[in-house]
MDTraj code that builds the backbone (N, CA, C; nanometers):
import mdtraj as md
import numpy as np

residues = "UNK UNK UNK UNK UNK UNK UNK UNK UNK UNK UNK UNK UNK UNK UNK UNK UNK UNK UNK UNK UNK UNK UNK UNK UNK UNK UNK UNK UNK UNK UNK UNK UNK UNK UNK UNK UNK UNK UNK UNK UNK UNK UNK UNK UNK UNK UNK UNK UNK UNK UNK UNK UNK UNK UNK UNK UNK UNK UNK UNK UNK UNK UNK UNK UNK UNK UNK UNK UNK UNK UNK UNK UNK UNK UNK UNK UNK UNK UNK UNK UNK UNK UNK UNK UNK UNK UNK UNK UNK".split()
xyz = np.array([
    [-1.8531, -0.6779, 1.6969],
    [-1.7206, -0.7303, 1.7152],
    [-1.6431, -0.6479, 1.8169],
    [-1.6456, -0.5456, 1.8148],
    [-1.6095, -0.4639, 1.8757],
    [-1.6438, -0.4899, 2.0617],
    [-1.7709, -0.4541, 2.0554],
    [-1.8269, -0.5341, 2.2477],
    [-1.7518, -0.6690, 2.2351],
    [-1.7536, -0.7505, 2.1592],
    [-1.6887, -0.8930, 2.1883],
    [-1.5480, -0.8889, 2.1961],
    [-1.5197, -0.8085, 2.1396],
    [-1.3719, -0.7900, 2.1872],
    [-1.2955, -0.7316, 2.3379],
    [-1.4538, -0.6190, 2.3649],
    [-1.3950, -0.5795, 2.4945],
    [-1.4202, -0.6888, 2.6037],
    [-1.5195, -0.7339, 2.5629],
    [-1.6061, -0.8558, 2.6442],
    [-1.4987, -0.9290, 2.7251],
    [-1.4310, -1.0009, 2.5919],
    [-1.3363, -1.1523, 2.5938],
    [-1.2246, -1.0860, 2.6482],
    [-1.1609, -0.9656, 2.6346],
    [-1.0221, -0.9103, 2.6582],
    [-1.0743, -0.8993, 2.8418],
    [-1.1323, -0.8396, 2.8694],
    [-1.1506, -0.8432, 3.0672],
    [-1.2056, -0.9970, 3.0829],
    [-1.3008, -1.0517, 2.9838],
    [-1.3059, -1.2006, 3.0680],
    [-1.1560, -1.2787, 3.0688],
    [-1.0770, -1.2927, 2.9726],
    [-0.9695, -1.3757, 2.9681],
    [-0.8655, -1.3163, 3.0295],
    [-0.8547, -1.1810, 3.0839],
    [-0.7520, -1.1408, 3.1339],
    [-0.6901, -1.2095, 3.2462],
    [-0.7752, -1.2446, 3.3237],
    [-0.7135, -1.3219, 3.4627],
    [-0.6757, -1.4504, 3.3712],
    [-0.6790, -1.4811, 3.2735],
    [-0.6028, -1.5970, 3.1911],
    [-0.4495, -1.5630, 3.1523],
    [-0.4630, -1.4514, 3.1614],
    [-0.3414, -1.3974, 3.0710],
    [-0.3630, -1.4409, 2.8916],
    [-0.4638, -1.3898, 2.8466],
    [-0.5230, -1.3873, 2.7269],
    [-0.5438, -1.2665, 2.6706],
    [-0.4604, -1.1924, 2.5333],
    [-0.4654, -1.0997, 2.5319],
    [-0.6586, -1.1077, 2.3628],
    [-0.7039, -1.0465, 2.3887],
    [-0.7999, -1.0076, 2.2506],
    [-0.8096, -0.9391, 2.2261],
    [-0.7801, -0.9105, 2.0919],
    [-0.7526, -0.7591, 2.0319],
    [-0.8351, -0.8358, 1.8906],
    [-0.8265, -0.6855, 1.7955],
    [-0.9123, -0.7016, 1.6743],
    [-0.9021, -0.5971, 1.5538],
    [-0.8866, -0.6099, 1.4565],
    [-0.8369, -0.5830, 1.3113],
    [-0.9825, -0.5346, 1.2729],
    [-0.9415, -0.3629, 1.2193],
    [-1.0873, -0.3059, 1.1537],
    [-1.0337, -0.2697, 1.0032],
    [-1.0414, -0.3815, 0.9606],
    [-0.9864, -0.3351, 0.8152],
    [-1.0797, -0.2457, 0.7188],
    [-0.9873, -0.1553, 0.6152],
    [-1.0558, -0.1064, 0.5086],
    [-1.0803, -0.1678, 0.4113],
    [-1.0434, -0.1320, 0.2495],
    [-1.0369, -0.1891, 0.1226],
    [-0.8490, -0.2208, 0.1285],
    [-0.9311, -0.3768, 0.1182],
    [-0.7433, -0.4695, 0.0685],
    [-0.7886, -0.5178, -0.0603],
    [-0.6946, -0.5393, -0.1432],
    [-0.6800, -0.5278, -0.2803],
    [-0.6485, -0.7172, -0.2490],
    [-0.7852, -0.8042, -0.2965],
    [-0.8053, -0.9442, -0.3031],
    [-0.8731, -0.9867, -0.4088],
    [-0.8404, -1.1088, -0.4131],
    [-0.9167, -1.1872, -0.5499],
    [-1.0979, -1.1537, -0.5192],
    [-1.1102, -1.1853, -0.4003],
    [-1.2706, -1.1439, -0.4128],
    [-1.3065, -0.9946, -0.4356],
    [-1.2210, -0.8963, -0.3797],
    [-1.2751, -0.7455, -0.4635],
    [-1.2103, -0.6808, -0.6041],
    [-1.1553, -0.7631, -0.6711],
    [-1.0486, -0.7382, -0.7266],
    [-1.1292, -0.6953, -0.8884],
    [-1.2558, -0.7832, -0.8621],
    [-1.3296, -0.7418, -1.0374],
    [-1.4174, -0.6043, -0.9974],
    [-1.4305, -0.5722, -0.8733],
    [-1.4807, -0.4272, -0.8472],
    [-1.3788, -0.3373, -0.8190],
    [-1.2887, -0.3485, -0.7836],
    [-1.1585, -0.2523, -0.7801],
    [-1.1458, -0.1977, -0.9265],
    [-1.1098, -0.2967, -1.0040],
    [-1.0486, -0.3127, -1.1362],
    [-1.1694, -0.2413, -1.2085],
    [-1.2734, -0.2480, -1.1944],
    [-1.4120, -0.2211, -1.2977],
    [-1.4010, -0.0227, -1.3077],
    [-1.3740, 0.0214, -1.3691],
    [-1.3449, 0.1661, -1.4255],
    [-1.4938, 0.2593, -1.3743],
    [-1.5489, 0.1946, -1.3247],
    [-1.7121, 0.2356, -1.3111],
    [-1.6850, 0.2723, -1.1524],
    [-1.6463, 0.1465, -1.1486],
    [-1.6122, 0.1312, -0.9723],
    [-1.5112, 0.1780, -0.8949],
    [-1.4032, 0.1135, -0.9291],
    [-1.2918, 0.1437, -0.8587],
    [-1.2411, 0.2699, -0.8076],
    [-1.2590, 0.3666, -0.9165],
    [-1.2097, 0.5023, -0.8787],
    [-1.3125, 0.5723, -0.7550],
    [-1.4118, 0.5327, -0.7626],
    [-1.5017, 0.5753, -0.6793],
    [-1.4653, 0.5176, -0.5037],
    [-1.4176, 0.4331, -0.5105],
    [-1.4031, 0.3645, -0.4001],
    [-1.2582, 0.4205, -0.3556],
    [-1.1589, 0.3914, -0.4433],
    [-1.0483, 0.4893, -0.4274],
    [-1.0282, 0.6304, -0.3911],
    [-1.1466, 0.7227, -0.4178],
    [-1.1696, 0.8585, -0.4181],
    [-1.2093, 0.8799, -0.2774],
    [-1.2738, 0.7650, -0.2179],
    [-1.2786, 0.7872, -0.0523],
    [-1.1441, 0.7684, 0.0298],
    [-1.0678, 0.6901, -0.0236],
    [-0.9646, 0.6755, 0.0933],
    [-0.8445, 0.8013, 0.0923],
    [-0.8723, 0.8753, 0.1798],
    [-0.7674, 0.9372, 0.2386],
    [-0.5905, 0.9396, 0.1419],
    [-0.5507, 0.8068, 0.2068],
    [-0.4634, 0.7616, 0.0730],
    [-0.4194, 0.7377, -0.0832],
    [-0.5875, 0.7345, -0.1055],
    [-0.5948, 0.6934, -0.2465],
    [-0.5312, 0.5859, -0.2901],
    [-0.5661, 0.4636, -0.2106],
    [-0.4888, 0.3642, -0.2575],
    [-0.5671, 0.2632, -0.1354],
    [-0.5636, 0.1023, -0.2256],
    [-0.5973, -0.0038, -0.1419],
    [-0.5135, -0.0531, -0.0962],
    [-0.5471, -0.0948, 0.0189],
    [-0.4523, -0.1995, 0.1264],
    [-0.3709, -0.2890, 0.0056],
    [-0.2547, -0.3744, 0.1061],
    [-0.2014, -0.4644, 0.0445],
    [-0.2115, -0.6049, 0.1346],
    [-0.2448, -0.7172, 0.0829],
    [-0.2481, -0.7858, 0.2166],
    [-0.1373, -0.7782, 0.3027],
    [-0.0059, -0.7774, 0.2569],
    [0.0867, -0.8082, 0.3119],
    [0.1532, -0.6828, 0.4384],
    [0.0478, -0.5681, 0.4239],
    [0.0449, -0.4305, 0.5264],
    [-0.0420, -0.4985, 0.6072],
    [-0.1809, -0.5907, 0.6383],
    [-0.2251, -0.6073, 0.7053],
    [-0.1620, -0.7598, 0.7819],
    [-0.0771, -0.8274, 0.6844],
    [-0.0612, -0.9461, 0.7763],
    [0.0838, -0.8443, 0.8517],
    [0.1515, -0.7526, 0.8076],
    [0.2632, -0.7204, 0.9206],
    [0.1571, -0.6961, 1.0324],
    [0.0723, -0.6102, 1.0782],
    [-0.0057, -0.6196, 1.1887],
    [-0.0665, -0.7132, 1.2709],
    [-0.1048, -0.8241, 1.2034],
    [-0.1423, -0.9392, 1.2288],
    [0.0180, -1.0004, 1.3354],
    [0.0945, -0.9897, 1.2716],
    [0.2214, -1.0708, 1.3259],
    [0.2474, -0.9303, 1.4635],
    [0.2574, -0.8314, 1.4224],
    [0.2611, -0.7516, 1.5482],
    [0.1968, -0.8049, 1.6986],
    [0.0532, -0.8198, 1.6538],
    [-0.0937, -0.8680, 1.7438],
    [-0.0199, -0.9891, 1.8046],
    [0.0358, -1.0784, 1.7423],
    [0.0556, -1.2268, 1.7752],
    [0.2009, -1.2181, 1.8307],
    [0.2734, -1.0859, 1.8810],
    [0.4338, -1.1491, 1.9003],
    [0.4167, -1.0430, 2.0277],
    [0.5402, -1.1037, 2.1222],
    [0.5670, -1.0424, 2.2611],
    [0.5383, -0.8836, 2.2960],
    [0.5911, -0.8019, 2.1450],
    [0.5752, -0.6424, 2.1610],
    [0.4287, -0.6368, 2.1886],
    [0.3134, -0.6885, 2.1410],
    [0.1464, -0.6729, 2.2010],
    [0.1137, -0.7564, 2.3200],
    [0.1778, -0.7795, 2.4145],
    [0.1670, -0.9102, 2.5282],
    [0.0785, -0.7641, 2.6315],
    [0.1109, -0.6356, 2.6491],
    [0.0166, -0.5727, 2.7199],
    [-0.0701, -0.5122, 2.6787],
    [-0.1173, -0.5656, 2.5564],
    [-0.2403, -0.4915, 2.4658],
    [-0.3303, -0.5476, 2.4602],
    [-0.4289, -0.5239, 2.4872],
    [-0.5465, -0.6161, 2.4851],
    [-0.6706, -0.5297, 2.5245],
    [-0.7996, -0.6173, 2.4294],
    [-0.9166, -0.5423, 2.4505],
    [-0.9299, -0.4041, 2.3048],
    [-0.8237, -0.3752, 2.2695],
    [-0.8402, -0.3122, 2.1537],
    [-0.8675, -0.3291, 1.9859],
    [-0.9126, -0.2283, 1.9693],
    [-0.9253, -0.2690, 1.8104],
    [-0.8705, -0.1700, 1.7121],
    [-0.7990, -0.1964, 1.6236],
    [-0.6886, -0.1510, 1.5197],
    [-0.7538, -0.1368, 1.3786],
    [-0.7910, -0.0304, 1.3662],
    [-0.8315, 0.0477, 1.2161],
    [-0.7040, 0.0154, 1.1209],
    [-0.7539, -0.0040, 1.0766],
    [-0.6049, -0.0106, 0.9131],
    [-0.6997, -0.0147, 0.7883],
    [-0.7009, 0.1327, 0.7411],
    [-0.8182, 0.1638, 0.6466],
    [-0.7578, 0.2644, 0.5451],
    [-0.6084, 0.2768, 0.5280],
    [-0.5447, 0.4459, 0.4553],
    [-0.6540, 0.5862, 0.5316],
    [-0.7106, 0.5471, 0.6054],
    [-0.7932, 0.6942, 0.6726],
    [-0.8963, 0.6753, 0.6743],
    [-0.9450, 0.6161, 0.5577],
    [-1.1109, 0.6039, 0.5280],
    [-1.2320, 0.6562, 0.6633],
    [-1.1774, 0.5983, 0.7727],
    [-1.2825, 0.5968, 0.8785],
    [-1.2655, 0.7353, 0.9131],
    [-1.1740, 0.8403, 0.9255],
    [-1.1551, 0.9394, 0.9217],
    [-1.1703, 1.0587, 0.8565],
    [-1.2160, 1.0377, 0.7103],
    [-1.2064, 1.1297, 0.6144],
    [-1.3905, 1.1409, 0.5859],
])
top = md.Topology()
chain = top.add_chain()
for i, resn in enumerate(residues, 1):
    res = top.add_residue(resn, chain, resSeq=i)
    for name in ("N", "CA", "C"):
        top.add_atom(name, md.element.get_by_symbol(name[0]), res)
traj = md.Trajectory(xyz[None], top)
């Protein structure tokens, strides 16, 4: 995803097309939500993030709306970690 992102961001540029891309961590959703929750699991997964704590969707859709509004019109070709650290720690 990452090459395809740099790919499409220099092919579409002479479009004036910006492509950028979201590297998410653990968001707290109905599909991970019985392994979050599971006492076996969860803490373990929690114990990696930096934060100690899962995403919220609503931290990743503010970014999302960032990506999509005039303030990112000269951004492009990048990709945006939003992980509480994880990729870091």
């Amino acid at each position: 995803m990452i090459s395809l992102t740099r790919a499409l961001a220099v092919e579409w540029a002479r479009y004036n097309i910006t492509v950028n891309a979201i590297a998410p961590g653990f968001f707290y959703t109905d599909l991970n939500a019985r392994s979050l929750d599971d006492p076996a699991i969860g803490p373990k997964i929690i114990k990696q993030i930096p934060l100690r704590r899962t995403g919220k969707p609503e931290e990743l859709g503010e970014l999302v709306v960032y990506l999509a509004s005039a303030a990112a019109a000269f951004m492009t070709g990048s990709v945006l970690t939003i992980d509480g650290g994880l990729s870091v720690g």
